[in-house]
Phi, psi and omega in degrees: 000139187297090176283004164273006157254011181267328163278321187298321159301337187270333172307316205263325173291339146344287175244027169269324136341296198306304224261354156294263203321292171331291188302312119042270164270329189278318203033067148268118169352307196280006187255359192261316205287302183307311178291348179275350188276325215272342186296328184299268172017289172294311166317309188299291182328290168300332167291330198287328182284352175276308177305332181254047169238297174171166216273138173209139191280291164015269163338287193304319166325307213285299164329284163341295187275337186250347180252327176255355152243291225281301197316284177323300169295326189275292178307307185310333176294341184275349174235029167272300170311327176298315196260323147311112164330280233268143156246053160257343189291301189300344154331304191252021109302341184294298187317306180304315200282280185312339179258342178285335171295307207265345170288317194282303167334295182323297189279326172302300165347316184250025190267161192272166162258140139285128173336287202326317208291313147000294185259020171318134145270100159332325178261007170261143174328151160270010174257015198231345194253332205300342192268359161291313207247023199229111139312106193248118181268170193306320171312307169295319160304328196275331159325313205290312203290310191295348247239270225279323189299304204292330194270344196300289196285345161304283208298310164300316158300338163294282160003263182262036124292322195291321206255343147331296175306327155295334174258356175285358187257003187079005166235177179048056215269334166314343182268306162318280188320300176350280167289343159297296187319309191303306171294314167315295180300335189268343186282308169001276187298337180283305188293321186345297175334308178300315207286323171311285177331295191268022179051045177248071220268313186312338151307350170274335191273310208294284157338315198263314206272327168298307183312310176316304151331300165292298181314299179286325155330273157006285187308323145294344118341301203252359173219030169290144206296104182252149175276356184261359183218138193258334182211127164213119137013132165265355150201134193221155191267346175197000000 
């Protein structure tokens, strides 16, 4: 058994708690959207530790939607809301967003197994066995690409435009770090893929357990308390 996703899962309900709890008392929106991204997140991880335990197409279905579409997408919508002016927009991607999820659910739910699902290796990654045993129709792929592009370039372009502002005004610079961190953490899981490619399968666990680190790092960075301010945002534009 792997033990970095058993720290990446307990790391990620962690501050998916922290970004709970926050909203809690701030109730910004952008803090309920970050927190359904960080329960994907946790999800994806914990499947993975069910899985090198032992196989369930279930599972492995959870794994797939919450680590390789939903997650990515899910945070960036949460700093769409921070950074977008008008909310009638960020709504109605929110809207868009919740239906292109349950269109995606719909279909990983229903995708079939392959006889391989039969000969799963317990000591091997499930990023290294899933395109075997998972029917991925053209659709669910092409869902995979727009998903992780729209949520990549939300969180991380959001991430350092906010900390560009900040240092371009010279304050708050715990918020540039912050956010710089932020970013930093979301790109980790994004490269996974590549390391997944290149039959650096073991590097996805890794990646995830980093991303995670940074991004809550950041966050605690980018939301320590100064008195001179009553709210502050883990990114925020001015």
């Amino acid at each position: 058994m792997n033990f970095i996703p058993v720290l990446s899962t307990v790391v990620t309900f962690i501050f998916a708690v922290a970004v709970f709890n926050r909203y809690r008392y701030r109730k910004g929106t952008h803090l309920l959207m970050w927190g359904i991204g960080l329960i994907l997140y946790g999800l994806g991880t914990l499947s993975e530790v069910i899985l090198s335990l032992t196989f369930s197409g279930f599972v492995l279905k959870i794994w797939y939607l919450s680590g390789a579409m939903l997650t990515a997408a899910w945070l960036g919508q949460g700093t769409i809301w921070l950074l977008v002016r008008k909310p009638g927009i960020a709504r109605g991607l929110t809207y868009f967003l919740a239906a292109v999820s349950l269109l995606a659910i719909a279909l990983v739910m229903t995708a079939p197994l392959t006889p391989a699902a039969a000969s799963y290796n317990l000591a091997q990654p499930i990023s290294a066995q899933y395109k075997e045993i998972l029917v991925r129709s053209g659709l669910i792929t092409a869902l995979t690409i727009i998903l992780n592009i729209y949520g990549t370039i939300a969180l991380v372009g959001g991430a350092l435009y906010s900390a560009y502002l900040f240092l371009r005004k010279r304050v708050l610079l715990n918020r540039v770090v912050g956010n710089i961190l932020i970013a930093a953490g979301a790109l980790m899981p994004a490269m996974a893929g590549s390391f997944v490619g290149a039959g650096l399968v073991d590097w996805l666990y890794l990646s995830e357990l980093l991303g995670v680190i940074l991004m809550y790092t950041g966050f605690v960075q980018a939301t320590v308390s100064r008195p001179i301010e009553k709210k502050e945002p883990m990114m925020v534009q001015s």
